[in-house]
N, C-alpha and C positions, 0 to 999 in steps of 0.2 A: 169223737173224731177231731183231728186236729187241721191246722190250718194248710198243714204239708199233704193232708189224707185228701184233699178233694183238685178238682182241676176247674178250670175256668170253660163256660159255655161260649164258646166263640159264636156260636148258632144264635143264642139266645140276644146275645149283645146285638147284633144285628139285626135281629127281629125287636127291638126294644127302641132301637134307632127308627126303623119305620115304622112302629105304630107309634113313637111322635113326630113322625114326617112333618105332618103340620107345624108345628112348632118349630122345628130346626130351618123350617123353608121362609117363615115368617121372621125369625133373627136375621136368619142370613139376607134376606129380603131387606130388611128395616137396617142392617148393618151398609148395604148397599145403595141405597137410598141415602142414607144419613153422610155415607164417604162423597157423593154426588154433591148436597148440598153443602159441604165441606169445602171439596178444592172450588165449589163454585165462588164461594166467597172469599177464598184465597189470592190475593195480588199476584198477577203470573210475573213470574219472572226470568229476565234475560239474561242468556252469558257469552260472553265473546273471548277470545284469543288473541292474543299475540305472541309470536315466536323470536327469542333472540338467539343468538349465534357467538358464541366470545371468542372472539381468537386475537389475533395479534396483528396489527393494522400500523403500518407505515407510510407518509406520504410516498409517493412517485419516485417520488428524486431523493429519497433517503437512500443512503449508502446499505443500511441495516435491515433495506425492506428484503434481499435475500438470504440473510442470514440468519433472521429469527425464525423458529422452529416453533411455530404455534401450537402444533399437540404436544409438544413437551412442556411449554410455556404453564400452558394452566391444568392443571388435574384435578382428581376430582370437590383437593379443598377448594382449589382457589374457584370452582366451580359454583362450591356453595358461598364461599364468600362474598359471591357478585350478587347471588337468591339473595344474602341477607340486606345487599345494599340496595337494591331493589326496593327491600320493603323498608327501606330506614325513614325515619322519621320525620328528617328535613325534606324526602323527594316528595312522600305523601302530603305534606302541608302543602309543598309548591304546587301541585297535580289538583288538591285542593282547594287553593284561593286561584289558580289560574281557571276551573271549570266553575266556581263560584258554588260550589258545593252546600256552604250554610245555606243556600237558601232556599233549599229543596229539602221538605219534612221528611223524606226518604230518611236520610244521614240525622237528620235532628229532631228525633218524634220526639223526644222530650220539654221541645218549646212549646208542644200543644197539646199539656199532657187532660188525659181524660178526665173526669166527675170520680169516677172509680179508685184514679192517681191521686186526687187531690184526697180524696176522703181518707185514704192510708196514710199519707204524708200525715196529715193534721192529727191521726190517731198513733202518731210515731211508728206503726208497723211497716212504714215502708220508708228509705230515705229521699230525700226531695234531689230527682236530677237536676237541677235547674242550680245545683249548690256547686256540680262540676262547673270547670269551662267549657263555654261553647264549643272550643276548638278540641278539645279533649273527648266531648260526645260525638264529635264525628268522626276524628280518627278512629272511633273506637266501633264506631256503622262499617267504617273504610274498610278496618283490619278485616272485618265479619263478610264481605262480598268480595276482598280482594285473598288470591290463592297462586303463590310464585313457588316453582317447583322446576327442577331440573330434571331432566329427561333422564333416566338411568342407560348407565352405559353409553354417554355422548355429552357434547358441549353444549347442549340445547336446553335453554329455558323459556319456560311458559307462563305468563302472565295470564293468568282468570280474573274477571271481576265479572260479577252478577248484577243485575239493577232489574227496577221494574220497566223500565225509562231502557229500547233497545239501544236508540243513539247512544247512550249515555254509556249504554254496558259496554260500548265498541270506545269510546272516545278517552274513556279512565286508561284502558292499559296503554292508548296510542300514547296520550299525555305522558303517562308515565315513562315510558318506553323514550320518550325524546326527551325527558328531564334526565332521565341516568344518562341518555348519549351526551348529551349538555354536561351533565355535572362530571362524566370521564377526560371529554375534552377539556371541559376546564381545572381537572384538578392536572394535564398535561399541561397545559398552557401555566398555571402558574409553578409547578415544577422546572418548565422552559424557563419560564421568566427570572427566576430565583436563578438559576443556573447561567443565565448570562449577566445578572449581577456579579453575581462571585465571579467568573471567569473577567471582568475588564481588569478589574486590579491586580489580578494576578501572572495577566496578559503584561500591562503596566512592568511589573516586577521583575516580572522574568524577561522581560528586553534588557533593563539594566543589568542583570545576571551574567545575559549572556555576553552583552559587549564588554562589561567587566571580566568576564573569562577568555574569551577569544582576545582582548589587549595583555593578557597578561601572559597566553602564547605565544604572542609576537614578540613582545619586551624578551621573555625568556629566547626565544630563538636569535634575535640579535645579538645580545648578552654571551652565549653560550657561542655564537656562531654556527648553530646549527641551522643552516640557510638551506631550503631546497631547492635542488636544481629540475624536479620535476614536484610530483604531486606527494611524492612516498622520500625521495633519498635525500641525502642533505652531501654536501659539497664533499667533505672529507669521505665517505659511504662512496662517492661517484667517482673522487681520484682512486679507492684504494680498487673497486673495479676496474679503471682502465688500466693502473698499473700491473694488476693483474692480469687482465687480457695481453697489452704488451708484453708483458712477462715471457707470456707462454708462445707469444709468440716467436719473440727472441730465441727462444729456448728451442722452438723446431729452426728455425733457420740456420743455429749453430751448429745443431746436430746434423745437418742437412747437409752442409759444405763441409764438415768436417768425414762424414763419410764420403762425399763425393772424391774429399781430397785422397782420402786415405786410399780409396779404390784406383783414381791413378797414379800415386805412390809405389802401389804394388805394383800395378801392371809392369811400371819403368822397373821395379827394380828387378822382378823375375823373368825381363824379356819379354813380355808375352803382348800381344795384339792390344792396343786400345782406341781402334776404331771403333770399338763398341760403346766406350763411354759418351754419353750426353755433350757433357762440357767439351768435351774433345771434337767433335764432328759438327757441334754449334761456332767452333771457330774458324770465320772466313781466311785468315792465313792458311790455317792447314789444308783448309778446302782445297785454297790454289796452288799449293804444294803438292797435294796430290791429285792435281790434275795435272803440275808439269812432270812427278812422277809415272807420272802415267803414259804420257807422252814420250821422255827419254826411252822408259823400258817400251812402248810399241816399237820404237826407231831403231833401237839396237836389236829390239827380235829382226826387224827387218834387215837389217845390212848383215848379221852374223849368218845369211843364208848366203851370202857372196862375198865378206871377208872372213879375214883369220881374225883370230884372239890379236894378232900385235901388231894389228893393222891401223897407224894414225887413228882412223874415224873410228872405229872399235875403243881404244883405251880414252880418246876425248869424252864419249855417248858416257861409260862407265864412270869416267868425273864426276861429269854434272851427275848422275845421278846420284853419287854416294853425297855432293854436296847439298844433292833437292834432301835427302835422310838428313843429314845433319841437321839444317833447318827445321826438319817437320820435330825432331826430337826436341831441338831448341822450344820451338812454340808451344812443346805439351809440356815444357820444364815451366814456359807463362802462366801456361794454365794453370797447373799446378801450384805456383807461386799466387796466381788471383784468389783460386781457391783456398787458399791456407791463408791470403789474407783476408778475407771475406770472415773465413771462422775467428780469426782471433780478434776481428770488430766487432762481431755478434757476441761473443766472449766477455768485450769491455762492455760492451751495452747491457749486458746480461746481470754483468754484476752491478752497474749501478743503478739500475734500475732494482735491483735484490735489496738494493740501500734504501732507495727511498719506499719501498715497500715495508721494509723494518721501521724504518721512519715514523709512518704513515701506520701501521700495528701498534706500536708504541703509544701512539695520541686515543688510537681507538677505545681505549680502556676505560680511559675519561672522559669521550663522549658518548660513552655507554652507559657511565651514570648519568650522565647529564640528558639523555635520550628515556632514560627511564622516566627522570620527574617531566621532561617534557611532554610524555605519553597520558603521564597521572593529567595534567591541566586541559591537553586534546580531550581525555574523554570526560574531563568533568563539563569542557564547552562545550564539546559532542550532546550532552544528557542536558545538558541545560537549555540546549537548542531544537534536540528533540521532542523534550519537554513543551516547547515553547510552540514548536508546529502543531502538537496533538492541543493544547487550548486554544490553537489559533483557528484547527480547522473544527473543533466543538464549538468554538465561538461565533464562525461563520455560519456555520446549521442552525442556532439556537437562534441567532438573529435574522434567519429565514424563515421562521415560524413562529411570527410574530402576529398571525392571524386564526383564529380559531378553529378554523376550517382547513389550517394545515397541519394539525393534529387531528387526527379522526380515534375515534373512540374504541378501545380494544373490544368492540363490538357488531356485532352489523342484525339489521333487522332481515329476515326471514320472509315473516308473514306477521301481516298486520291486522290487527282485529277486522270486522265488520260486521254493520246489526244485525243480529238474529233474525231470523225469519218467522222463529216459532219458541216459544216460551218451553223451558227445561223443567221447569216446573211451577203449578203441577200437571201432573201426567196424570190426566181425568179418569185413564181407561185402567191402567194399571193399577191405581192407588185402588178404584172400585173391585176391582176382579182382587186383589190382596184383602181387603176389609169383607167381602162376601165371604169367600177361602177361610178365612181366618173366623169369620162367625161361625161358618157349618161346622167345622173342623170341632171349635170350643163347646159348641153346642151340642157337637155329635158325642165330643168325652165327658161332658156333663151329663148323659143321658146314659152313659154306659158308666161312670163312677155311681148314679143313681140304683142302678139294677147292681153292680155288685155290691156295695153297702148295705142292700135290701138282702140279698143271700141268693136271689131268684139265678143268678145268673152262675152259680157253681153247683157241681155236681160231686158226688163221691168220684174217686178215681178208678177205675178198670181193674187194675191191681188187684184190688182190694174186694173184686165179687169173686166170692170162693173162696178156695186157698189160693194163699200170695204166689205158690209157684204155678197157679194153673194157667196162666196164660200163656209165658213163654214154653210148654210144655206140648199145649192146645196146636200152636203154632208149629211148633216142631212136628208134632202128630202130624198135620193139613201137608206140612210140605213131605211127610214120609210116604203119605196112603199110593200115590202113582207110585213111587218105587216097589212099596213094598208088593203092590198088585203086578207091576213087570216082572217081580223074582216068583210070586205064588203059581205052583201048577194049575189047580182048578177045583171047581167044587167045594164042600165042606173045610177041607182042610186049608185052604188058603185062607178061611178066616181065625183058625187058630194061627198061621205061622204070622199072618199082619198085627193080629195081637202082639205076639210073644216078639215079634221085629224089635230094633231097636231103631233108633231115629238116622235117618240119613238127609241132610241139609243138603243135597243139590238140589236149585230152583227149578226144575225141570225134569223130563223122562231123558235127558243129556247128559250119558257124562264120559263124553270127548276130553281127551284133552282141551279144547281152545274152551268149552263151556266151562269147566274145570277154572282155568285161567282168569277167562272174562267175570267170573262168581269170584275169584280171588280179587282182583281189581274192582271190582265195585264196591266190596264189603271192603275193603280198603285194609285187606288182612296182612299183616307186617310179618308172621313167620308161617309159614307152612310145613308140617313135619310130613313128609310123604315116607309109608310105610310100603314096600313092595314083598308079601308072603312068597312070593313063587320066584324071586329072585332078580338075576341080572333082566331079566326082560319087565319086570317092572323098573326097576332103576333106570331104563333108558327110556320107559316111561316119562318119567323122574325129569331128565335130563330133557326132553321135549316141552315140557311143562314150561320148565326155564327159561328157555327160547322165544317160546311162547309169547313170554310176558314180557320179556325182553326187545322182543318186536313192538310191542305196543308201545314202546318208550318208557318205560319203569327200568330202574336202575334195579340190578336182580343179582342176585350171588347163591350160587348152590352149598352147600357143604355136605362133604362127600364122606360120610359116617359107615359106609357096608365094609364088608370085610375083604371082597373080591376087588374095589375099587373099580367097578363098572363106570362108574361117571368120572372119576379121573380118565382112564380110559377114552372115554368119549368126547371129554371137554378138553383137556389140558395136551398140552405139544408132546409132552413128556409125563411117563410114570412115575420118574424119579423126581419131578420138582416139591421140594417142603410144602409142606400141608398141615392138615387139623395134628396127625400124633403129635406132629416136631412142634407146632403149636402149644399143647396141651402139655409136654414136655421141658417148656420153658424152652428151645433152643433154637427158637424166630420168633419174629415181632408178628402182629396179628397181620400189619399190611407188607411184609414179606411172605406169609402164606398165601394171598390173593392174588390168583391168577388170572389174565383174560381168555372166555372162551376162543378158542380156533373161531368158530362158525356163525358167531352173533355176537351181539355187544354185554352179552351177560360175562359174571364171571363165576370163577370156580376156586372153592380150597378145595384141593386135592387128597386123599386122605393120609401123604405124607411117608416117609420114611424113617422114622425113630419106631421102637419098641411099642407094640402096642399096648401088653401087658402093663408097662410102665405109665402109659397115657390113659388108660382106663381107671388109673388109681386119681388121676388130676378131675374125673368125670363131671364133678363137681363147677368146678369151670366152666364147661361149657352151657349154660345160662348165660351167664355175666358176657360171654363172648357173643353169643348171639344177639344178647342186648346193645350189645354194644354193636355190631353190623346192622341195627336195625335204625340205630340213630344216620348211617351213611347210604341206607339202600331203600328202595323202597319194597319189598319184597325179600327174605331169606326163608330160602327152602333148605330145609333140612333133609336128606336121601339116606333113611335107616337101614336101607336092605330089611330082610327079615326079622325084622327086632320085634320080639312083644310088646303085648302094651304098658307092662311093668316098665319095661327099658324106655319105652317113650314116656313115661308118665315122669322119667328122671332128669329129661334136658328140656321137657316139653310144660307151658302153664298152659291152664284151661282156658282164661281169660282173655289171652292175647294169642293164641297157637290155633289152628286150623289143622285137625287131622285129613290126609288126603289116603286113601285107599287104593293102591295100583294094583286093579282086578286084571288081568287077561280071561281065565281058564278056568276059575273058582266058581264054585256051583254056589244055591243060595246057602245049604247047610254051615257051609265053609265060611260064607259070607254073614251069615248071622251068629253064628261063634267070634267070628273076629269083633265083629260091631257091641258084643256085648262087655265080650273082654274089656273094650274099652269106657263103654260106657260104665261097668263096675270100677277104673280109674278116674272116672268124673270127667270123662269126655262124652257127652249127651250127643251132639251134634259132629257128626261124621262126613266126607266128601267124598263118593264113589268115584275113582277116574277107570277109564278103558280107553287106550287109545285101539280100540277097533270095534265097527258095531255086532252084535248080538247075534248069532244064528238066529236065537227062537225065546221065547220071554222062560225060559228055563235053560234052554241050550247054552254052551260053552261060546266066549268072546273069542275071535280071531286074532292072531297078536297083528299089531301097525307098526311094529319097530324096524 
């Protein structure tokens, strides 16, 4: 018999453990005690906190204190960067020689080394500490109780140090903690400091710069005569403006009088009305001309109602009138005349003013170059004077912080140690309840690698009493005998037909669909081929089954193999959508023939619309297909309608496949012909389903569809 032939006695092992209870109660006992007198002689020791905070610290009155952007400032290198300053080596000496740390055995057990130390030393097996520096054995206690670490995912460091000494645990990280603030502030302050060195002389400098450059604008604009008359224009720029304003001015007032003239030119010479002209009715002659006109013509309306036309006072009244007309024409021929000399003064003013604006064009050319290199010297004095404000006001700032305290440190404290109240370690209660645990534990596998060593503690395997197939057969039998008793009439012969039965695997006198089901899901069965003799009304069997398990939350796919296409039918929207033939026929992809049921979350390939004949020659396929839906589903039910058990023995393994039987109306005869059929295929174990219960333990099933 070999070492794979037998099994382990789990019974034994356990009874092997308590009859040496004693012994495992007495290690574990003595492991417990011994961890007791352990942390007792153990130095407790304390550990304290401090918390820092880094961000980005500005005095008050700095210009820059709303400008800097402290979480972008530091990440999470420059994070660690400040852990590692923390722990540098200059802050630990100063944290050191300011707590007086050598002189606490704590940090220096080497100066009072034991009987035990000295005897190794002297036997060269061990080196003599006492050969280091002092200062070097303590930083190196220091490093062993100090623990600086950043918070993940934030700006936040923690400072640990451990001592036996609470005070002491609490006052290392404060110390430390006010040495980095110290040593930040001062590495700002001499960064200040160096910085206002360098900025006086260069402050110095650039004054001479700039008055050398702003004199050398001046000389140049005397030189050139490019003089301003305000902040921007220079003298020649300001006359050729006003002459241009003038200009235009001239230019309307010529044009002005020149139409005015022209319009009472006309009027005179076509006869017509020019009381309506401006110029003409702003003149006080004419005014009083045509008020004495006005006058004669009332006087002679008046008297020609009682003289004649050739009456003295009649042809007198007509005189004067025609001589007030003459007059008034005379004073518009003035007007006319003022008018036309008006325009041909605007005329000379026009033109010479057009002169000296050519003039004045002319010169502009060349003080255009001369305005260009004027511009180059403005803006080198401009940049040398700008220059000279931004060191003057760096200069000012740098020399305001001139005290240490007005640089604060790109840090702030949070929370600051304080002494422990209770020692971290050791931890009396846990260290004992771990060293008990751990003795029984060792004690207990020592006791059981004991007994199997010895052999006591294995057994032959199960297997192997009898023939190798009679167990799983014995079992098969036990779960057949209630079926085969519900199908037997009575009497004598129901023990030959339970003999001659062949094995049916349902758990129970159940086989409902949902038992059916709930037996598929437990046994964790990956394909079910359901076989329906009696036709469509099994296959809608078939199709509840589905649903079934589909409800339970298992991802579930039918494939729809009858030749009626019942469960297309029943699941799918349409008869016509591609399925298993068009599949099988190469002319869809395997996830174009998977459809969703109408009525539940399962789904269905349909059994398709290509040539059957043609798909039955690919039959061979369908394995690898099935295999391949059982990797995406949990559950493929296979729906053969009517098929033999030849025909299922061909898409169907024995190993992984679940035969299911959809009985309605079959007597047992019928039912133990099918059951055997199959088991001469090597299907031993079989699933009765009915979805309706039983008349009578012989009687025909009711159909439930």
């Amino acid at each position: 018999m070999t070492q794979a032939d037998v099994d382990i006695d789990l019974g034994r092992l356990v009874k092997a453990v308590w009859e040496k209870r004693v012994l495992v109660a007495g290690l574990t006992a003595a492991a417990a005690g011994l961890a007791f007198i352990v942390t007792g002689l153990l130095n407790p020791l304390y550990k304290s906190e401090t918390r820092l905070l880094i961000e980005t610290r500005e005095p008050v009155y700095s210009s820059d204190q709303n400008q800097t952007n402290s979480d972008t400032t530091f990440d999470d290198r420059a994070v660690t960067s400040q852990v590692e300053i923390l722990r540098s080596t200059d802050l630990v000496k100063q944290v050191a020689r300011t707590l007086d740390l050598s002189s606490r055995e704590e940090f220096d057990p080497a100066a009072n080394p034991s009987a035990i130390s000295d005897i190794l030393v002297m036997l060269g097996l061990k080196k003599n500490p006492l050969d280091v520096p002092a200062e070097e054995r303590i930083l190196k206690e220091f490093y062993k109780k100090l623990d600086v670490y950043a918070v993940p995912e934030s700006r936040v460091i923690g400072i640990e140090f451990s001592s036996q000494d609470e005070a002491l645990a609490a006052q290392v990280p404060n110390a430390l903690v006010d040495a980095y603030l110290a040593f930040q502030s001062g590495a700002k302050l001499e960064t200040n400091t160096d910085a206002s060195a360098w900025l006086e002389p260069e402050i110095a400098r650039l004054r001479e710069k700039v008055r050398e450059s702003e004199s050398k604008v001046a000389e140049y604009r005397a030189q050139t005569g490019l003089l301003l008359v305000n902040q921007q224009d220079t003298i020649a720029a300001k006359q050729l403006s006003d002459i241009s304003t003038e200009l235009s001015r001239v230019r309307g007032e010529r044009a002005d009088s020149e139409a005015r003239a022209q319009q009472v030119r006309t009027a005179l010479q076509n006869g017509q009305a020019v009381d309506a002209v401006s110029d003409v009715l702003d003149s006080p002659v004419i005014q009083r001309l045509r008020e004495s006109e006005g006058n004669i013509r009332a006087q002679l309306a008046d008297v020609s109602t009682t003289l004649l036309d050739a009456h003295p006072r009649m042809k007198g009244l007509r005189a004067q009138l025609a001589d007030v007309e003459q007059q008034i024409v005379s004073e518009i021929r003035k007007v006319l005349s003022s008018l036309e000399s008006n325009a041909r003064v605007a005329r000379l003013r026009e033109e010479e003013l057009v002169a000296q604006l050519n003039e004045l064009k002319a010169g502009s050319a060349r003080e255009g170059e001369e305005a260009v290199e004027l511009r180059s010297l403005e803006r080198e004095a401009a940049a040398q004077r700008e220059l000279l404000e931004t060191y003057l006001s760096r200069y000012r700032e740098a020399a305001s912080r001139t005290e240490p305290k007005a640089l604060p440190a790109d840090a702030r404290v949070i929370s600051r140690a304080v002494p422990a109240s209770e020692a971290y370690f050791p931890k009396t209660g846990p260290i004992i309840i771990v060293a008990a645990l751990s003795a029984f534990l060792l004690s207990s596998i020592g006791v059981m690698l004991g007994e199997l060593f010895s052999g006591r503690a294995l057994r032959p395997s199960s297997a192997l009493v009898g023939d190798p197939t009679a167990a799983p057969v014995m079992a098969n039998q036990a779960a057949a005998v209630p079926v085969a008793a519900a199908f037997a009439p009575s009497g004598d012969q129901s023990e030959s037909h339970s003999a001659a039965l062949p094995q049916i695997s349902n758990d129970a006198d159940d086989f409902s669909v949902e038992a059916v089901a709930e037996q598929l899901i437990t046994d964790q069965t990956p394909v079910a081929v359901c076989v329906s003799p009696e036709g469509d009304e099994g296959s809608a069997a078939a199709v509840m089954l589905t649903r079934t398990v589909a409800g339970d939350g298992l991802k579930t796919v039918l494939i729809d193999l009858t030749g009626s296409a019942c469960p297309t039918e029943l699941m799918a929207e349409s008869t016509r959508l591609p399925g298993l033939t068009d599949l099988m026929c190469g002319e869809t992809s395997i996830a174009d023939s998977i459809h969703p049921d109408r009525l539940s979350s399962a789904h269905v390939i349909p059994r398709g619309n290509a040539n059957a004949r043609r798909a039955m020659r690919a039959i061979d396929r369908l394995p690898m297909i099935i295999d391949a839906l059982t990797e995406a589903y949990d559950l493929v039910v296979v729906e053969c309608g009517a098929a033999d058990a030849a025909s299922v023995a061909r898409i169907a393994r024995a190993e992984r496949s679940e035969i299911v039987l959809s009985i309605l109306r079959s007597g047992e005869a019928e039912i133990a012909t099918l059951l055997a059929e199959f088991n001469a295929q090597g299907f031993d174990d079989i699933l009765l389903m009915t979805p309706g219960e039983p008349v009578s333990p012989l009687g025909n099933r009711s159909s439930a569809a």
